[in-house]
Each structure stands twice: as structure tokens, then as C-alpha cells.
C-alpha positions as CSV (number, residue, x, y, z in Angstrom):
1,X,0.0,0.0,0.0
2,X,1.6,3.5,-1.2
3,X,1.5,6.2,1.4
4,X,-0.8,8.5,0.0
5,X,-0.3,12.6,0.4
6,X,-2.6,15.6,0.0
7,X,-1.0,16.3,-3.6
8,X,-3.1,13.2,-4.6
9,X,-6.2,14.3,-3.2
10,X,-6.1,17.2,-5.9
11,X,-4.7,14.7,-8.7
12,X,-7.8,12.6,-7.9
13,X,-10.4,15.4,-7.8
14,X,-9.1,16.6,-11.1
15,X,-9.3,13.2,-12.8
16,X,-12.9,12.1,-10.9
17,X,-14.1,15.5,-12.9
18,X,-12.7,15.4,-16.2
19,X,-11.7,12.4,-16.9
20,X,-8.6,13.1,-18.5
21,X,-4.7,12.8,-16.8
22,X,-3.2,15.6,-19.1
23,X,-0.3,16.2,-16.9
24,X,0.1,20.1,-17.8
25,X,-3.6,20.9,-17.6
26,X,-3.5,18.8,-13.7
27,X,-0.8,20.7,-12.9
28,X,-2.5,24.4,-14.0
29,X,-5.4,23.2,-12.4
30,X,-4.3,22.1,-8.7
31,X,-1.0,24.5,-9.0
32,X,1.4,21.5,-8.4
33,X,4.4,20.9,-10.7
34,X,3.9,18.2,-13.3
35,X,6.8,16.4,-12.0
36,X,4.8,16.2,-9.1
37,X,1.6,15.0,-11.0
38,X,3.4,12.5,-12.5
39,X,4.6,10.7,-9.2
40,X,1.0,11.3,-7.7
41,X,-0.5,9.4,-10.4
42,X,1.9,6.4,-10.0
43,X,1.2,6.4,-6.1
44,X,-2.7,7.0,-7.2
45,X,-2.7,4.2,-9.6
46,X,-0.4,1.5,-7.1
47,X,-3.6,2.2,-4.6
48,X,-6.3,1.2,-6.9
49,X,-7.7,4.5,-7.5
50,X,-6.7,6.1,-11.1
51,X,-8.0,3.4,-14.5
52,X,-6.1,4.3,-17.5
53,X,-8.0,4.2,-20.8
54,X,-7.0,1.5,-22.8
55,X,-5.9,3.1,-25.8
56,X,-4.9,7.0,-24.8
57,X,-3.0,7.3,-21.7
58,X,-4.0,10.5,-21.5
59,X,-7.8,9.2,-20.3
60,X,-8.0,8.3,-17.0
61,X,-10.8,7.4,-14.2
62,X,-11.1,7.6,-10.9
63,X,-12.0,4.2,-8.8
64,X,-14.5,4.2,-5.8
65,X,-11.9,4.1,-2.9
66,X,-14.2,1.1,-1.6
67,X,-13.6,-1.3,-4.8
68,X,-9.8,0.0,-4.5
69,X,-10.1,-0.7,-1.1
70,X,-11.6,-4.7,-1.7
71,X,-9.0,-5.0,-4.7
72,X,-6.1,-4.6,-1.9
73,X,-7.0,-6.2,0.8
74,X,-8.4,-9.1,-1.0
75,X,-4.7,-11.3,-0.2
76,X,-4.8,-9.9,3.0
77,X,-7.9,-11.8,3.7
78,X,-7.4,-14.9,2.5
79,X,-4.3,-14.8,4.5
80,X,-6.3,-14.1,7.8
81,X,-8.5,-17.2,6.5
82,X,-5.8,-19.4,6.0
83,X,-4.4,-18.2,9.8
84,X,-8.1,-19.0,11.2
85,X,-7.6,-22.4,9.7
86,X,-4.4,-23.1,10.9
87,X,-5.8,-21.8,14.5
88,X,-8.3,-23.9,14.6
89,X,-6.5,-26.5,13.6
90,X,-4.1,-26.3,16.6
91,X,-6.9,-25.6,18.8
92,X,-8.5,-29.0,17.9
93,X,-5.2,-30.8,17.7
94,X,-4.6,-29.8,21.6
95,X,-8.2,-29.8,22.5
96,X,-7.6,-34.1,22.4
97,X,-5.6,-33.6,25.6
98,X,-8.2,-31.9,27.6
99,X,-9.8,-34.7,29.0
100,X,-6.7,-36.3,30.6
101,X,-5.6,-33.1,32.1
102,X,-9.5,-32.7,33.4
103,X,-9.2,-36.0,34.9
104,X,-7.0,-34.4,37.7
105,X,-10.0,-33.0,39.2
106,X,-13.9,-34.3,38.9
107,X,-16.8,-31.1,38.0
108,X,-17.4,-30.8,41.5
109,X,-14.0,-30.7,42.8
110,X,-13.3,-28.0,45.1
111,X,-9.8,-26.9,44.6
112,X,-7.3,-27.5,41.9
113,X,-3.5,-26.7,41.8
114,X,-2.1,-24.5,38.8
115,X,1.6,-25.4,39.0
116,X,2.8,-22.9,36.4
117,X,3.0,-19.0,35.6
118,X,1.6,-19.6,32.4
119,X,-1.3,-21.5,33.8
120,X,-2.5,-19.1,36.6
121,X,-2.2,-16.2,33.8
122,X,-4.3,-18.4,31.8
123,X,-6.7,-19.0,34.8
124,X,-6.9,-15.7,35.9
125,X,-7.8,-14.2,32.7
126,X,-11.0,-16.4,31.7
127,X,-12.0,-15.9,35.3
128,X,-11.5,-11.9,34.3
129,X,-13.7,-12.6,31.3
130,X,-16.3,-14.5,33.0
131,X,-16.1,-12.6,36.1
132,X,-20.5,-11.5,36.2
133,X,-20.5,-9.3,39.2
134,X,-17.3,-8.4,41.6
135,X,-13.7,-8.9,41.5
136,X,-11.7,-9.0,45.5
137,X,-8.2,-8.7,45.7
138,X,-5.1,-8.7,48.3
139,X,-2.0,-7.2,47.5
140,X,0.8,-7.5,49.7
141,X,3.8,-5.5,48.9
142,X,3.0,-2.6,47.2
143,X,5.9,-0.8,47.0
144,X,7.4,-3.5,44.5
145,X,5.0,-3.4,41.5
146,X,6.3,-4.1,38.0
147,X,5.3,-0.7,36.1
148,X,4.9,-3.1,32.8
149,X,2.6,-5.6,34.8
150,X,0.8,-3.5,36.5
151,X,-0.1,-1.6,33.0
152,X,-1.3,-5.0,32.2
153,X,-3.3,-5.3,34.4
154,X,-4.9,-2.0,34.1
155,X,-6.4,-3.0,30.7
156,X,-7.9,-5.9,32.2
157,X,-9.1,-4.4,35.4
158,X,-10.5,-1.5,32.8
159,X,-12.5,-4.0,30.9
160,X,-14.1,-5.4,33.8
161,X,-15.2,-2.5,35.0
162,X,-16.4,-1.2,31.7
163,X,-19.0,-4.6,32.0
164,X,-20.1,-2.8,35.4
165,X,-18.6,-5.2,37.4
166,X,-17.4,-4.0,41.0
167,X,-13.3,-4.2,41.7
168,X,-11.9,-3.4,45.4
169,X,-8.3,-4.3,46.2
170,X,-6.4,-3.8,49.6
171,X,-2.8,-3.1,49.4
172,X,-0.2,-2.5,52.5
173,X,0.6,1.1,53.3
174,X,3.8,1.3,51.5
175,X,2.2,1.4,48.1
176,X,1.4,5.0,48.9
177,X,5.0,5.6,48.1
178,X,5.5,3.9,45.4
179,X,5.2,5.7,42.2
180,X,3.9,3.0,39.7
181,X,1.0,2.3,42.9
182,X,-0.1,6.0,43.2
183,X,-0.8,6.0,39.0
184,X,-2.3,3.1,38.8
185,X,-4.4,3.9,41.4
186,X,-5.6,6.6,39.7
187,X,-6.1,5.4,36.9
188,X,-8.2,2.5,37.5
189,X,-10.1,5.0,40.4
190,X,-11.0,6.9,37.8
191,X,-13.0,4.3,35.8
192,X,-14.7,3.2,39.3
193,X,-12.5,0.7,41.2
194,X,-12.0,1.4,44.8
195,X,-8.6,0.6,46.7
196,X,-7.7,1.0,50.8
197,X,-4.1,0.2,52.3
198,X,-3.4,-1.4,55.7
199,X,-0.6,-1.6,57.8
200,X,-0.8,-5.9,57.1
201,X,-2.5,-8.0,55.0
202,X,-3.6,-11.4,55.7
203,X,-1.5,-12.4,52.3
204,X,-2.4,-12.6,48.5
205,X,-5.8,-13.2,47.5
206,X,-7.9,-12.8,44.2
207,X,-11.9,-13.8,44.4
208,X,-14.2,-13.4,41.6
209,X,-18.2,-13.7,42.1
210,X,-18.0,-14.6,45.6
211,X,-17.5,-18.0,44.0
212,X,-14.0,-18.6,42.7
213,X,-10.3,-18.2,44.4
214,X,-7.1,-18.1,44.0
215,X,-4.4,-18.1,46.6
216,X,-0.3,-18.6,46.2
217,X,0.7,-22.1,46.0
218,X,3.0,-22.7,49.2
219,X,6.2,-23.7,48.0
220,X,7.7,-20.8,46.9
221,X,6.7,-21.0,43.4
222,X,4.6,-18.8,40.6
223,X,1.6,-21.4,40.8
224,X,-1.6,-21.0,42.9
225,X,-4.1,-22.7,44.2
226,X,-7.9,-22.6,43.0
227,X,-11.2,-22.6,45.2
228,X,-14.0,-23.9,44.5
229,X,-15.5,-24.5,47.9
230,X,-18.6,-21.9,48.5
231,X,-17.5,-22.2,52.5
232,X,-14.2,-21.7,51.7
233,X,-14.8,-19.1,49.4
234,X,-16.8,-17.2,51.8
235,X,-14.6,-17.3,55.0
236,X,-12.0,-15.9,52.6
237,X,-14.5,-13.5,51.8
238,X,-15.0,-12.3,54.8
239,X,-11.4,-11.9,56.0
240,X,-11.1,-9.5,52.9
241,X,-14.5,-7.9,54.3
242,X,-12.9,-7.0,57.9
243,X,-9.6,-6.2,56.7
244,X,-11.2,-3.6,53.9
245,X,-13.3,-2.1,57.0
246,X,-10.3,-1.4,59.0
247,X,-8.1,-0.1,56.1
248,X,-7.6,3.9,55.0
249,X,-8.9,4.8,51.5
250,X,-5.9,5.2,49.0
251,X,-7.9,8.0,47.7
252,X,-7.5,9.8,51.5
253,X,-3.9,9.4,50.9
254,X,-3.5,13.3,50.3
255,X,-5.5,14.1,52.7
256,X,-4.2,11.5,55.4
257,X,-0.8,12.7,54.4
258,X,2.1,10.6,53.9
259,X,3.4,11.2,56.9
260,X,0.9,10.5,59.0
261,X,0.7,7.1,56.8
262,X,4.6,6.9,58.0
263,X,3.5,7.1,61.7
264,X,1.4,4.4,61.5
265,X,3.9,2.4,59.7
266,X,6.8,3.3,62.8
267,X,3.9,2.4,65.3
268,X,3.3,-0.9,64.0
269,X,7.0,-1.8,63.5
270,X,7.3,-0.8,66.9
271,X,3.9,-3.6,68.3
272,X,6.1,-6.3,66.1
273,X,9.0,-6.1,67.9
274,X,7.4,-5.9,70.9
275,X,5.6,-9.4,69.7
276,X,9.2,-11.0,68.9
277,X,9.0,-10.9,65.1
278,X,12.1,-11.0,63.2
279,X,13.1,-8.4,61.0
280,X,12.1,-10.7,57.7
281,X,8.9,-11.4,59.1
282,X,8.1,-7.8,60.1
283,X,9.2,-7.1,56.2
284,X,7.3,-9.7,54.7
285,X,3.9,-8.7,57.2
286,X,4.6,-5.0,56.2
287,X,4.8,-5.2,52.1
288,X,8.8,-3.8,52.3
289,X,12.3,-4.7,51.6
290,X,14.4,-6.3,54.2
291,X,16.6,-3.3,53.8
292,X,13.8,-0.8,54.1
293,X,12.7,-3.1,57.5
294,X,16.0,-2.4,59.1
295,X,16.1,1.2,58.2
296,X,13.0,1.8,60.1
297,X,14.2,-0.7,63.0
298,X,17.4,0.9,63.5
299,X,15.7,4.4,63.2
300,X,13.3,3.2,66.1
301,X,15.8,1.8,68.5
302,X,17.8,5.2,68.1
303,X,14.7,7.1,68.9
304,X,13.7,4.6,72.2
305,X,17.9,4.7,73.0
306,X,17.9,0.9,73.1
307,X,20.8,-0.8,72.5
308,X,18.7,-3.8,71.9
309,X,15.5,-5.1,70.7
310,X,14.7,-6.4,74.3
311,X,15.4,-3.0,75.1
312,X,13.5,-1.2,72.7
313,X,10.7,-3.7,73.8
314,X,11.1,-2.9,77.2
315,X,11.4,1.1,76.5
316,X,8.5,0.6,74.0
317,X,6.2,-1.2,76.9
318,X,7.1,1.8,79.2
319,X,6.0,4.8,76.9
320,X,2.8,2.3,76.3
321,X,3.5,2.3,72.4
322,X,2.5,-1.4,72.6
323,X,-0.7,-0.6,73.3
324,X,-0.7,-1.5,76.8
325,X,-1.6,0.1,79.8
326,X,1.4,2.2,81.3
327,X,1.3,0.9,84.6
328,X,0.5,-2.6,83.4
329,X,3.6,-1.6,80.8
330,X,5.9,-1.0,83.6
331,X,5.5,-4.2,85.5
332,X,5.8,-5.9,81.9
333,X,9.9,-4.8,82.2
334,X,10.2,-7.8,84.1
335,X,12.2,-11.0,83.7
336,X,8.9,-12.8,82.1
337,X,7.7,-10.1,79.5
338,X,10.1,-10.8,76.9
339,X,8.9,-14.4,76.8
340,X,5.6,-13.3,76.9
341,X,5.8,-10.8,74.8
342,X,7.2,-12.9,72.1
343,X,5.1,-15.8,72.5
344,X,2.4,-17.2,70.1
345,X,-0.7,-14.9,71.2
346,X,1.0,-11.7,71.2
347,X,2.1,-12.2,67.8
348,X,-1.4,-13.3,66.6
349,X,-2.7,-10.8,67.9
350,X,-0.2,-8.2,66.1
351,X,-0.9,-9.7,63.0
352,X,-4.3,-8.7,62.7
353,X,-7.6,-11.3,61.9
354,X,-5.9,-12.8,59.0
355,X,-2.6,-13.4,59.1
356,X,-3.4,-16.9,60.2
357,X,-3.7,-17.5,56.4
358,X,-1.2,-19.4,54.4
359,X,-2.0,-17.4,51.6
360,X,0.6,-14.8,52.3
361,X,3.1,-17.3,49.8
362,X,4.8,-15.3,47.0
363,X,2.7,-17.0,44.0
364,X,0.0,-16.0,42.6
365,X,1.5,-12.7,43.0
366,X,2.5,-10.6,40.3
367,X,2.0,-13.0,38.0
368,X,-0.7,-11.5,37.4
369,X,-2.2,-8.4,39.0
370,X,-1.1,-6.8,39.5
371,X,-2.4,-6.2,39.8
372,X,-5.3,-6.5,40.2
């Protein structure tokens, strides 16, 4: 297909009129130079649109652009025909190992294990596509998103809500630092989805309907597992349902501030080292680097003057940053507290209702979602 300029819109009028291609008359007519006619009727007559008579080359017609138009791309389509074919000849050449894969799981199974990244994209996209009413997800560690997934999944997250269909995500605090976050936010607020941050999340989850589920598979990998179970479904459901109740708008984050955002951040640092958490674990529960983790920790110690974590738990417990009563705080400085205060049911009960969840595995992850 020749690209086409405006000299040939004039070459064209002129011949659609007079029927004639008399280059020195075309070019008195339109004002061009003939040498400039001359190369505007080859470019006219390579696109379909200038007939020369068959006997004087000096008459001309112009061709409807539309039968120029079917005379062009009539390869093109029975190219795109013979690609169909092919298409849907590898789709039925594959489609005879679908029933042995199926076999893994009966119709009524309740959960099935996607073992590969390429098979929880897969997943996750025809349960975007057949997603009816409202779309849940978790997001832990939003100050790491991919700016090239994240744009990916903005298109899909888009065309969901174009269908009406409801989207609310949770994300940990630190996304509202994170640039890629904040414009994706945005975006996708914009266009109706709704997103809140928290200082933990009770790990990575993605419902769609109410019906379907998908949580990281547990070994460290990019697979997931799939839900099926409506009981299941719905207890995970309903963690997401306290969790979003509890959490800060990401739309307040102006307003909120950042740094009052950063406060809350330092306070909750501050109940996990009180509860014996580790500095990976406090990075993991808060959606941050390791290195980030440490920063704040060794910012927090200097502030308390500890010299050590039991004594920034101690000078924590005094100052009743832990949440504790002072008094009761005070008595805590004790040879016991640190055991207590490290023991199973002070963590659980610093990690919030839904911690308790397994789901908080790296998988299902940015593989997809980004987000969202």
C-alpha cells in the first residue's frame, strides 16, 4: 500500500471530474508541478484508485476508494482465513488432551493446583472474562509493583469495570509511596474501582463472584491454588470484608498525608518487635524490603535509645506504644515479658484477623495483578 499525500487528493479530484490525466492541464489546475503529478498518479494508480483508458494514456478514471479498497485487501484476507484455519487446527489438535488433564479434578471438585505462571495467567484471565459481578483482591507488597505488569493489568481491570462489574483491592501502606502504585491507582479509580491500604494484609488473594479463588501455592513458586468450595470461598471473603473495614482509603492518601501514613507504619513496627517478630517477618507482614525493615528498626531503636531489641521492647512497653496500659507496661519490664511478649498470642494478635492464612506465599502474585 503506497502512502498516500494531500498532492493526490487534488490529482484525484481533477481526474474524478474530467476524466482526462493531461499532466500540464493537472498541474494548471491544482497549482502543483507536473513532475509532481506524474509521481501522484503512479502512487494513485499503485492504490487502486486512477483506470487508465486503454488506448490513450491520456484518459483516466477515478475508482470508488471502496472497490480500490476490496482489490487490496483481497490477499490480506485470505491470509487471515488461512491463519483461522491453521488456528483452529491447533486448537483442535490440543483440544484431544483436555480430557486427561481434566481427569485431575472431577466437576465438582473444590480446589485445583495451577503449577505454572503460564497457567495461573491463563486461569486468571478467563475468570477476568467471566467474572458476572465483583472482583476481591489482596495485594501485599505494594511498594514492589512491576510498572509493565501493572499496566497490564490496568487493561484488564478496565474492561471489567467497563462490564459494570465491582473491583476493590487492599494493598499495604507502602504502596502509597511507590510511584507506579499511586498512577495506577488513579487510573483505575477513575473508571470506578476502589482501593484502601493497611498496615498488614492477611496475604495474597484474588476472588471473583464470591464463587472462585485463588491463593499462592505454598512452595515458593509462581503457581496457585484454585477454590471452588462456597464455605471456603466465603470465609476468605470475609477476612477480605474485615480487613477492607479497618483499612484507609488510598484516595485519603492526600489528605491522610504521607506522613501521617509513615506514623502508623513506625507504630506498627514498633507492636512487632514488641511481639518477637524477626526483622524478615516484620518485612514480609509489612509489604517492604528487608533493607527498608532495618532502616526503620534501626531508626526506632535510636529514637527509644535501646541498644537492643529487648530493650527497645522494654522502653516501648514503658512509653505504652505497645498498646498496653502504662502501669501494666511497667510491671511488663520484668524478667517474664520478653517471653511473653514474644510468645504465640502476642504475635497473633499483632498480626491482625488474617494473618493466620497461608495465603501470604509469593505466587499467585505478580503474576498477574497486578495487579489487580
Amino acid at each position: 500500500m503506497p502512502d498516500l499525500e494531500d498532492a493526490d487528493l487534488d490529482v484525484y479530484g481533477w481526474v474524478l471530474e474530467h476524466r482526462s490525466l493531461e499532466v500540464d492541464a493537472v498541474a494548471s489546475a491544482t497549482g502543483r508541478d507536473p513532475e509532481e503529478v506524474r509521481r501522484s498518479t503512479q502512487r494513485l494508480r499503485r492504490a487502486h484508485l486512477l483506470h487508465l483508458g486503454p488506448e490513450e494514456t491520456s484518459v483516466a478514471f477515478a475508482v470508488a476508494p471502496d472497490t480500490a479498497a476490496s482489490q487490496l485487501v483481497a490477499p490480506l484476507e485470505v491470509q487471515i482465513r488461512e491463519r483461522e484455519r491453521m488456528i483452529s487446527g491447533i486448537r483442535a489438535e490440543l483440544g484431544r488432551f483436555e480430557p486427561q488433564y481434566l481427569q485431575r479434578r472431577s466437576a465438582g471438585e473444590s480446589l485445583e493446583v495451577l503449577e505454572t505462571l503460564q497457567d495461573v495467567r491463563g486461569a486468571l484471565n478467563r475468570a477476568s472474562d467471566a467474572c458476572a459481578r465483583e472482583m476481591l483482591t489482596s495485594q501485599p507488597g505494594g511498594g514492589s509493583r512491576v510498572p509493565e505488569a501493572m499496566q497490564e493489568a490496568l487493561r484488564r481491570d478496565e474492561a471489567m469495570l467497563k462490564r459494570g462489574i465491582s473491583i476493590r483491592s487492599l494493598y499495604h501502606h507502602t504502596a502509597r509511596f511507590n510511584g507506579p502504585s499511586q498512577a495506577y491507582v488513579a487510573a483505575a479509580s477513575a473508571l470506578g474501582a476502589e482501593y484502601r491500604t493497611a498496615h498488614e494484609l492477611f496475604g495474597r488473594l484474588i476472588v471473583f463472584d464470591r464463587e472462585l479463588a485463588f491463593i499462592p501455592a505454598q512452595d515458593g513458586s509462581w503457581g496457585a491454588v484454585v477454590i471452588r468450595e462456597p464455605s471456603t470461598v466465603a470465609y476468605l471473603c470475609s477476612i477480605f470484608e474485615q480487613t477492607w473495614d479497618l483499612a484507609t482509603p488510598f484516595s485519603n492518601a492526600a489528605g491522610q498525608g504521607l506522613e501521617e501514613v509513615a506514623r502508623e507504619i513506625h507504630e506498627t513496627i514498633i507492636k512487632l518487635l514488641g511481639a518477637g517478630l524477626k526483622d524478615e517477618a516484620i518485612a514480609r507482614r509489612l509489604g517492604m524490603s528487608l533493607r527498608t525493615a532495618r532502616r526503620h528498626i534501626a531508626d526506632i531503636m535510636e529514637e527509644l535509645g535501646a541498644g537492643s531489641r529487648f530493650q527497645a521492647g522494654v522502653a516501648a512497653a514503658m512509653r505504652g506504644l505497645l498498646g498496653a496500659d502504662p502501669g501494666v507496661a511497667s510491671a511488663a519490664a520484668g524478667p517474664g515479658a520478653a517471653s511473653a511478649a514474644a510468645g504465640p498470642g502476642a504475635a497473633s494478635a499483632a498480626a491482625g484477623p488474617g494473618v493466620a492464612s497461608g495465603a501470604a506465599g509469593p505466587g499467585v502474585a505478580s503474576a498477574d495483578r497486578p495487579e489487580g
